[in-house]
C-alpha positions as CSV (number, residue, x, y, z in Angstrom):
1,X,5.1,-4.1,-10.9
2,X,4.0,-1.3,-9.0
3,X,0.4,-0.9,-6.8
4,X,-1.2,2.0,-5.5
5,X,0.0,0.6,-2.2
6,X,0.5,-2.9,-2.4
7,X,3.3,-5.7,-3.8
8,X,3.4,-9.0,-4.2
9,X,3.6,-11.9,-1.9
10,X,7.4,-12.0,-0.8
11,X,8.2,-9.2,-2.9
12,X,6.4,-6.1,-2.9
13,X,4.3,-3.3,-5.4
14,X,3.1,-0.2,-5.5
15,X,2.9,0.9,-2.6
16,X,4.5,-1.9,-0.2
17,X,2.3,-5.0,-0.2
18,X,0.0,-5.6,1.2
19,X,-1.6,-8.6,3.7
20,X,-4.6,-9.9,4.2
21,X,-6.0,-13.2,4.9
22,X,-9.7,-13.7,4.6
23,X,-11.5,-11.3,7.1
24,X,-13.1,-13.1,10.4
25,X,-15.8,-9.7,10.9
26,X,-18.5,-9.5,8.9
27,X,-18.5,-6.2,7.1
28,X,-21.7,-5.3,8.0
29,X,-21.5,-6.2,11.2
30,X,-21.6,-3.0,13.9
31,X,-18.7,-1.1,13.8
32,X,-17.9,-1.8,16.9
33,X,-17.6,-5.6,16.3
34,X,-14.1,-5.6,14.9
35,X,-12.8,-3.3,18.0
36,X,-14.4,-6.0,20.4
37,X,-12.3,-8.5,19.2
38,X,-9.5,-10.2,21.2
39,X,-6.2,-8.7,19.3
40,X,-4.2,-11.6,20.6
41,X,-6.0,-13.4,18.4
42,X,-3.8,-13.8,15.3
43,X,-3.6,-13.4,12.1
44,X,-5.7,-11.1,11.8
45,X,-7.4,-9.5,8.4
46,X,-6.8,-6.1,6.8
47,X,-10.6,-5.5,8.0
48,X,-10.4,-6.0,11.8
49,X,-6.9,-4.1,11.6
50,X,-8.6,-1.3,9.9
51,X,-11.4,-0.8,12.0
52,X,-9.3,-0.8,15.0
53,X,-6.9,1.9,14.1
54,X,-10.4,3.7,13.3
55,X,-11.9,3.1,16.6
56,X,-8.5,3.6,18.1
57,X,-7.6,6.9,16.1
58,X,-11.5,8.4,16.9
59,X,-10.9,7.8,20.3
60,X,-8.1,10.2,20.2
61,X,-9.9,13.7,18.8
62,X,-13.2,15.5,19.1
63,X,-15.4,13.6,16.6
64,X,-19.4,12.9,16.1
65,X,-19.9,8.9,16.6
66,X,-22.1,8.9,14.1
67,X,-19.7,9.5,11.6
68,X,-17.3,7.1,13.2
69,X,-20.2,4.5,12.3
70,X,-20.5,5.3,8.6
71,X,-16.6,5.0,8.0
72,X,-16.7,1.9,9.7
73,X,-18.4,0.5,6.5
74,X,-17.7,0.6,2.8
75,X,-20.2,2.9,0.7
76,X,-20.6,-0.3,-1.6
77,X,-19.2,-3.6,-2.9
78,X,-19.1,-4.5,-6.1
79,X,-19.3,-8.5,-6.7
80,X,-19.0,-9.4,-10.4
81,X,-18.1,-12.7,-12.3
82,X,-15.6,-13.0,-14.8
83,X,-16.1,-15.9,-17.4
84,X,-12.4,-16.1,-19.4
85,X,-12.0,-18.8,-22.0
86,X,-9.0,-20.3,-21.6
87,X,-6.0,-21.2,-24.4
88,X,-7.7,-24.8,-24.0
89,X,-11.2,-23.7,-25.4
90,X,-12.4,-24.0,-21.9
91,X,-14.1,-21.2,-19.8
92,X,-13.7,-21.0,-16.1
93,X,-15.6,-18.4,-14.2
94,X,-13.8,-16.1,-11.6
95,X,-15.3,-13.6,-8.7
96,X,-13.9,-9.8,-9.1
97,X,-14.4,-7.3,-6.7
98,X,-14.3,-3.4,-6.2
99,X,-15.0,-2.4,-2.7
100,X,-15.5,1.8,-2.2
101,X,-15.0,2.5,1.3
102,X,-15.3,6.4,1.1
103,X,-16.0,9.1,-1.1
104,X,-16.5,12.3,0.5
105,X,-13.2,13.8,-1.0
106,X,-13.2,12.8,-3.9
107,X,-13.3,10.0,-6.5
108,X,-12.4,6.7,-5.3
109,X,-8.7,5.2,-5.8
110,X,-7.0,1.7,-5.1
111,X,-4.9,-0.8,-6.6
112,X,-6.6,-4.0,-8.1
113,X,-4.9,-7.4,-7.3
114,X,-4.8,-10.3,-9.1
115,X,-4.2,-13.4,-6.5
116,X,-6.3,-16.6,-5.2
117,X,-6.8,-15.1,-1.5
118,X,-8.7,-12.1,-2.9
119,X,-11.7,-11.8,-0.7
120,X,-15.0,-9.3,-0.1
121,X,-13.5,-8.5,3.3
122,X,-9.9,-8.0,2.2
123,X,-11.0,-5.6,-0.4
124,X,-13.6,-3.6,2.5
125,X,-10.5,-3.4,4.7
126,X,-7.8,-2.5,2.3
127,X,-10.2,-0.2,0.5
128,X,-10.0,1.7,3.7
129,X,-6.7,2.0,4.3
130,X,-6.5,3.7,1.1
131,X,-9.1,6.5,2.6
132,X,-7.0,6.9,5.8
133,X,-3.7,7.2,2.9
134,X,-5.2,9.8,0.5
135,X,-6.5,11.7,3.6
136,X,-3.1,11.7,5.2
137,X,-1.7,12.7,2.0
138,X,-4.0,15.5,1.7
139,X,-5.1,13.8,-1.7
140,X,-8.5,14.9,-3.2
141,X,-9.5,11.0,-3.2
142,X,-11.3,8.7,-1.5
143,X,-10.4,5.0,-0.8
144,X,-10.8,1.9,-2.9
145,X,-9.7,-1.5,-3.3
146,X,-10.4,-4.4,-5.6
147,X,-9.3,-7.3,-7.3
148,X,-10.3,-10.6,-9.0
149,X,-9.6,-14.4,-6.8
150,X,-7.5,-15.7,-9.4
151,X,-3.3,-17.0,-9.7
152,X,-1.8,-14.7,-12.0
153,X,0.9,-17.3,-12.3
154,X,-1.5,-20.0,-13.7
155,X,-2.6,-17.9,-16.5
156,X,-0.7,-17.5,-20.1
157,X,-0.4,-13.4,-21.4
158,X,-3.7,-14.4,-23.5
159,X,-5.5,-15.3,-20.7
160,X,-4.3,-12.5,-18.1
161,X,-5.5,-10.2,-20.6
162,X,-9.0,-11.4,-21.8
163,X,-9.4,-11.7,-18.2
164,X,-8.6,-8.0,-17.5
165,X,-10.9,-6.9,-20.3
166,X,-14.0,-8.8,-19.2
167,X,-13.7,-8.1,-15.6
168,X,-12.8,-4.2,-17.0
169,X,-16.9,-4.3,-18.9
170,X,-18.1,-6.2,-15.8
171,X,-17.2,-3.1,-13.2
172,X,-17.4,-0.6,-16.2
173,X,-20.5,1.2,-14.2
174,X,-18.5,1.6,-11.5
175,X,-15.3,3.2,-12.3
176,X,-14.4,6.3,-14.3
177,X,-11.9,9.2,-14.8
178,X,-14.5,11.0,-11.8
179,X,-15.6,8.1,-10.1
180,X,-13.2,5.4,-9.4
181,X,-9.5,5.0,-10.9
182,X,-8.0,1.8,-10.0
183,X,-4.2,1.1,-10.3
184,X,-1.6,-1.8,-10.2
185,X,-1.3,-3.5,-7.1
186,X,-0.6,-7.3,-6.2
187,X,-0.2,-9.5,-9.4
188,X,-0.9,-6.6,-11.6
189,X,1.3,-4.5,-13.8
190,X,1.4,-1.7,-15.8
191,X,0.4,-3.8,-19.1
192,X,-2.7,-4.9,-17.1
193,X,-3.8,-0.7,-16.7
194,X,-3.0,-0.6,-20.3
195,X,-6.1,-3.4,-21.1
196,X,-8.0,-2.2,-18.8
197,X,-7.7,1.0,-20.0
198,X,-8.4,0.4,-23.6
199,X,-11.6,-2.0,-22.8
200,X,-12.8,0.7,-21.0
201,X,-12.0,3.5,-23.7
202,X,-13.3,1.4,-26.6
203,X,-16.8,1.1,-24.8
204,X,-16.9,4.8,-24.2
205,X,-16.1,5.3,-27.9
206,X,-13.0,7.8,-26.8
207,X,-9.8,7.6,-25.5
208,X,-10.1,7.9,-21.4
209,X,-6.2,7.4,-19.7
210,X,-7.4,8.9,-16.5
211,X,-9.8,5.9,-15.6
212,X,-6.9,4.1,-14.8
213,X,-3.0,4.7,-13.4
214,X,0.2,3.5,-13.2
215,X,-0.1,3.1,-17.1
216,X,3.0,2.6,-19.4
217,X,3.9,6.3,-20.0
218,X,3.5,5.7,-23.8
219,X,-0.2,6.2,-22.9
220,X,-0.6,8.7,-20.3
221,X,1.2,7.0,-17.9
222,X,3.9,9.2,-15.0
223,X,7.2,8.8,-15.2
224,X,8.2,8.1,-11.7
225,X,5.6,6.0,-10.7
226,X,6.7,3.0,-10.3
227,X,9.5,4.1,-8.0
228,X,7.6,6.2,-6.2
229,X,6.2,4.1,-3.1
230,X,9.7,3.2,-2.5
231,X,10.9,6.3,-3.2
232,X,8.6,7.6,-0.4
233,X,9.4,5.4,1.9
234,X,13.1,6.3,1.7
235,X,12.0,10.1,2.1
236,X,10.1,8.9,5.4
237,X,12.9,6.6,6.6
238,X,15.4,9.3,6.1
239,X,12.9,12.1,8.3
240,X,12.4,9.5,10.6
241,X,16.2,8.7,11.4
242,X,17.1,12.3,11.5
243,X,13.8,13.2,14.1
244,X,15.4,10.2,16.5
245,X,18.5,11.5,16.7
246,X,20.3,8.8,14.0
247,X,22.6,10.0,11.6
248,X,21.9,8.7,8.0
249,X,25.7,7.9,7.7
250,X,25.7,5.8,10.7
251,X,22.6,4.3,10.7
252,X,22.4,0.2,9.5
253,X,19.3,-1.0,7.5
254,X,17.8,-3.8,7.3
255,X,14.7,-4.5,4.2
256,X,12.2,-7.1,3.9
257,X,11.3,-7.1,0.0
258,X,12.6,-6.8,-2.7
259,X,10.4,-5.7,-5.0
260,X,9.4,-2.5,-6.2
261,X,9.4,-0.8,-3.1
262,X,11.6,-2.6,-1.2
263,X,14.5,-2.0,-3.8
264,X,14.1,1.4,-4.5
265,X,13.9,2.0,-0.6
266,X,16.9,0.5,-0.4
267,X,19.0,2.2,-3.4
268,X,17.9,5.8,-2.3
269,X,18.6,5.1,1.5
270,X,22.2,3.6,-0.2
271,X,22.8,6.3,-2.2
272,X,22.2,9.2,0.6
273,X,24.4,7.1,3.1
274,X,23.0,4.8,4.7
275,X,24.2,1.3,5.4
276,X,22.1,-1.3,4.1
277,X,23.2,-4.5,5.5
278,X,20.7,-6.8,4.5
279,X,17.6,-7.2,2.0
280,X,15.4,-10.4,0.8
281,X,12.9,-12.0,-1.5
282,X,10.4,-14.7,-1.1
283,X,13.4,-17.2,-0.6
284,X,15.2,-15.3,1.8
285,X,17.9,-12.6,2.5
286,X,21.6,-11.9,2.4
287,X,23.3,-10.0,5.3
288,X,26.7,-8.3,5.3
289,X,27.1,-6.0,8.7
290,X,29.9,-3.8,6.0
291,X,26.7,-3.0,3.6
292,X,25.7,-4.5,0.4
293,X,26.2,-3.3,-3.1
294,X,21.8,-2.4,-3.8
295,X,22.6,-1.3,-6.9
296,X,24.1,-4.5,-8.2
297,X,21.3,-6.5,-6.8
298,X,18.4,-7.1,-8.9
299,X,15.0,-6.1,-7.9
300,X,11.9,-8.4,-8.4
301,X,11.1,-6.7,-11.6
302,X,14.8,-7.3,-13.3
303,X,15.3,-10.9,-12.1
304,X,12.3,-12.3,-10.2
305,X,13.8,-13.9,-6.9
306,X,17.5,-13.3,-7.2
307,X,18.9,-12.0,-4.1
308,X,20.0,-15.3,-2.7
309,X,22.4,-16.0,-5.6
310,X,24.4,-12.5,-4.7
311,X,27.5,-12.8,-3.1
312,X,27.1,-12.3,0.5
313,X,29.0,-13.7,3.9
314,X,25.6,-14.9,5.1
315,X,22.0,-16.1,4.5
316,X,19.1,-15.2,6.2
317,X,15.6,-16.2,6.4
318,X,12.8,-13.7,6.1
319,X,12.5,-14.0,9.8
320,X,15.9,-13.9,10.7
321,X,15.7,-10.8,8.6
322,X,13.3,-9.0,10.9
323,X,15.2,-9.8,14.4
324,X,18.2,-8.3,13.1
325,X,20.3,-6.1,15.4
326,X,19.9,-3.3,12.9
327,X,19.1,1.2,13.6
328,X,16.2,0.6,11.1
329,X,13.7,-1.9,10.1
330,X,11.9,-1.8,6.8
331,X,9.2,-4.7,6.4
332,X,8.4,-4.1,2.5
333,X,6.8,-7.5,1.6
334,X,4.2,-8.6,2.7
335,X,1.8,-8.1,5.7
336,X,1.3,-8.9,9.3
337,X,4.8,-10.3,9.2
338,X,5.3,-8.6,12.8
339,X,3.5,-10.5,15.2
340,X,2.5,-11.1,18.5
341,X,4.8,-14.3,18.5
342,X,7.7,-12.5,17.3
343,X,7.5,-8.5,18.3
344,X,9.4,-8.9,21.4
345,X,12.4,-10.2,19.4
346,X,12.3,-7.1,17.2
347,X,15.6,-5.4,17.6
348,X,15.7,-2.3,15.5
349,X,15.9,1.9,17.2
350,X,13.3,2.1,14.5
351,X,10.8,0.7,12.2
352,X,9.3,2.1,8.6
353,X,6.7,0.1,7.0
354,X,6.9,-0.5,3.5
355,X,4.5,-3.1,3.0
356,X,0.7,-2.5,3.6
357,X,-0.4,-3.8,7.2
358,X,3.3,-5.7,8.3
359,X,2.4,-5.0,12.0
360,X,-0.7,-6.7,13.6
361,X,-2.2,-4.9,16.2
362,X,-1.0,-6.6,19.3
363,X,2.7,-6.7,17.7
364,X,2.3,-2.9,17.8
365,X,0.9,-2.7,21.1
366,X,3.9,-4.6,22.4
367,X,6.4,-2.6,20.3
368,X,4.9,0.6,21.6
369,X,5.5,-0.6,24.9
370,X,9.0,-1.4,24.1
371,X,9.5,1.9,23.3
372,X,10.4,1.2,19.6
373,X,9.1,4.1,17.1
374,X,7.0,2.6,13.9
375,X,6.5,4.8,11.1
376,X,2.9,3.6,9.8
377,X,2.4,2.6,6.4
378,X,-0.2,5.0,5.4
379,X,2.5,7.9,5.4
380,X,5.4,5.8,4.3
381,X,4.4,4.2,1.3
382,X,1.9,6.7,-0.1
383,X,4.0,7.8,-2.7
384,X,2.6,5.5,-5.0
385,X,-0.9,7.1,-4.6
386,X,0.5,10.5,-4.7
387,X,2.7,10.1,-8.2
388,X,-1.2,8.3,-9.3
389,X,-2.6,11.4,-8.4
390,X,0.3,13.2,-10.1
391,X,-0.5,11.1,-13.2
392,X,-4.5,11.9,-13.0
393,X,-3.7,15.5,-13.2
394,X,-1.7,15.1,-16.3
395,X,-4.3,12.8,-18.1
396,X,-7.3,15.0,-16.9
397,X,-4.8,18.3,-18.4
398,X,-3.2,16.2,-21.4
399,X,0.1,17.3,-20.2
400,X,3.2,15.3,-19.4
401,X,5.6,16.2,-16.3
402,X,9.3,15.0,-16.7
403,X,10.6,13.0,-14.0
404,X,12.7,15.4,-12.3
405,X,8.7,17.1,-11.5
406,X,7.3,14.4,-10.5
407,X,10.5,13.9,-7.8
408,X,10.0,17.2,-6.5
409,X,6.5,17.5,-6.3
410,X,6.6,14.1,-4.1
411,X,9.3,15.2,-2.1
412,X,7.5,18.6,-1.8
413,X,4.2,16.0,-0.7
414,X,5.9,13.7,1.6
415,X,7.5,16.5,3.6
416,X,4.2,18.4,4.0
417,X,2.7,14.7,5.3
418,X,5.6,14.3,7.8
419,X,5.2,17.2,9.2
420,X,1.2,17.4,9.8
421,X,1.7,13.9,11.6
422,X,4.9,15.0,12.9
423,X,2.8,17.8,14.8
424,X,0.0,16.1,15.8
425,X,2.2,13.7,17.4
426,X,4.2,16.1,19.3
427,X,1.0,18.1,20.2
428,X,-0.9,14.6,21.7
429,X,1.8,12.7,22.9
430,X,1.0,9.6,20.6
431,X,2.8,7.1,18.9
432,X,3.2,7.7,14.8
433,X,0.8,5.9,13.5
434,X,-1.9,7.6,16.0
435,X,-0.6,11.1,14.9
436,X,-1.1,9.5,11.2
437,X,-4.3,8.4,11.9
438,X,-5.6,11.4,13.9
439,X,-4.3,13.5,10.6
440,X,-6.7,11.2,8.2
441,X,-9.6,10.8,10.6
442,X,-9.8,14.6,11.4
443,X,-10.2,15.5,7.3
444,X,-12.3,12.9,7.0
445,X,-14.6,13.6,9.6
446,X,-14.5,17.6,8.7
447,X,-15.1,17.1,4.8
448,X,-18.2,14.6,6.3
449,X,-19.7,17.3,8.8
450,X,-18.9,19.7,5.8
451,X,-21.3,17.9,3.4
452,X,-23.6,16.5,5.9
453,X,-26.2,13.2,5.5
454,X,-28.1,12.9,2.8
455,X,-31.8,12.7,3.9
């Protein structure tokens, strides 16, 4: 499974995973409503998080308030509902949504979830996110996010995919090659592009592969992509260890998440060096201080829940996993997993977020504090948006790239991202994810200014 920045509860997607419980702001309250808010107050939701890092990051650099304002809302929600009949004969209605946040560089993009928590809120704050990512990225896309409040793990193939057709016609208007490409994220697959894909193409009366990516490369899909936000995130990790003085050879990890991007973190970081010591799965983690064997561990995709039945000399839980004594951290599951409650306990030189959102906002005020660097998720994990961009360009051009292309141009990427936040952190004196932020803000705000207010 692979998401354009998200994985799966207790594993992870695309892109890491992502959190969210239901949002406690209203999303059209002021934008200053989320910043008000107590951030000892947890969990929190992907929405208050969000608008804090924007309030936080516009504090930081010369920019009109007005435009702070606008990004502080979504440009529109799509609510739709998606009748499915089910293998019984019976139909049970389900709410989808597509939240775009912001446009102004280009077509929306965002993984679309599958899960029961999905929410109008979680959707406005992930959706977001995935502006601040592309912008970071230097990506000619705007942010998007959506999904449908449904189990995945309720419904049979039949159902997943007359599910994924309708809801595809529901938000038909609202998506397209130039407008909107979604991609895998939480619950969602390659398989599910494919339908959606081909319910969207049959109504168009033509074939149309860019409307959607992280496809099966049969059909327009990239090779590479669904390694890619792991693959990223190793890239990062390995900058990151080198900028702090580490040396790859020496340094112990530690991985939360197994899936996708977890796994592929993990096997690249082995493979250059680095001593991954212990990794884990919904169930929980194994921990060896000699370094574990990645390779021979199987990731979420090739045997769902499988690292505790690998040989190990001990057990750990997913938040033993996290208080490690380890050189580097990498929370790839799930989100706001790092805490108020448990930050101080946090032992790593250095921390790389995988997943979407693992650190809450007073969890990274305390961190900060304690001097510990965290490399943010929006640079980390955007590999999986970039290889989607990599795949748009080669639907949109009808041209393939072999994977050794696709690896270079995202190493090529990533390396141009670290070092624009790399700079503006050394120019401001901030933490990473400020520079990050700072980074995405400033070409937001400049392509906004550029293109002024409609009247």
């Amino acid at each position: 499974m692979a998401a354009e920045s998200e994985p799966e509860r207790g594993v992870d997607v695309d892109s890491g995973a992502d959190a969210a419980v239901d949002a406690d702001v209203d999303a059209d309250a002021p934008a200053d409503a989320a910043a008000d808010v107590d951030v000892d107050a947890e969990p929190e939701s992907a929405l208050e998080t969000a608008r804090r890092q924007l309030h936080r990051a516009a504090d930081r650099i010369d920019i009109d308030p007005n435009i702070v304002e606008r990004l502080a809302h979504p440009k529109a929600v799509h609510e739709v509902t998606v009748p499915v009949e089910r293998d019984d004969g019976t139909v049970e209605v389900f709410t989808g949504y597509r939240a775009h946040h912001d446009g102004v560089r280009g077509p929306y993009k965002g993984g679309l979830r599958y899960h029961p928590e999905v929410t109008r809120d979680e959707c406005v704050g992930l959706g977001m996110w995935m502006t601040w990512k592309c912008a970071v990225m230097d990506l000619p896309f705007g942010g998007a996010k959506g999904g449908v409040a449904v189990n995945p793990k309720d419904l049979s193939e039949g159902e997943t995919e007359r599910l994924t057709r309708r809801f595809a016609e529901e938000i038909r208007d609202s998506i397209g090659p130039t407008v909107d490409i979604p991609a895998p994220d939480m619950g969602t697959d390659p398989q599910t592009m494919a339908w959606l894909m081909d319910a969207y193409s049959m109504q168009e009366g033509e074939t149309v592969p860019g409307v959607v990516t992280g496809k099966p490369p049969v059909i327009g899909g990239s090779e590479g992509r669904a390694e890619a936000p792991g693959r990223s995130v190793a890239i990062i990790a390995r900058e990151a260890i080198d900028y702090h003085g580490m040396a790859i050879r020496e340094t112990d990890v530690a991985i939360q998440g197994y899936g996708s991007v977890g796994s592929n973190a993990a096997r690249l970081l082995d493979d250059w060096g680095a001593n991954v010591v212990a990794v884990s799965d919904v169930n929980g983690g194994v921990h060896d201080v000699n370094g574990l064997d990645t390779h021979a561990i199987p990731s979420h995709d090739e045997e769902p829940e499988a690292v505790l039945n690998q040989p190990a000399p001990e057990t750990v839980s997913n938040a033993e996993l996290l208080e490690l004594d380890v050189d580097v951290l990498i929370p790839a599951a799930i989100g706001n997993v790092i805490t108020a409650e448990n930050a101080d306990r946090i032992r790593a030189d250095l921390v790389v977020e995988g997943a979407n959102g693992p650190t809450t906002s007073a969890a990274d005020r305390i961190i900060a504090d304690r001097g510990i660097p965290v490399v943010p998720d929006i640079l980390a994990n955007a590999g999986g948006v970039t290889v989607s961009y990599f795949e748009w360009l080669q639907d949109i051009n009808r041209r393939s790239w072999s994977l050794e292309r696709v690896r270079e141009e995202l190493e090529s990427e990533m390396l141009d991202a670290w070092d624009a936040v790399r700079r503006e952190r050394e120019a401001r004196a901030v933490t990473w994810r400020d520079a990050a932020y700072v980074v995405a803000l400033s070409r937001v705000a400049e392509a906004h200014d550029a293109r002024g207010l409609w009247p």
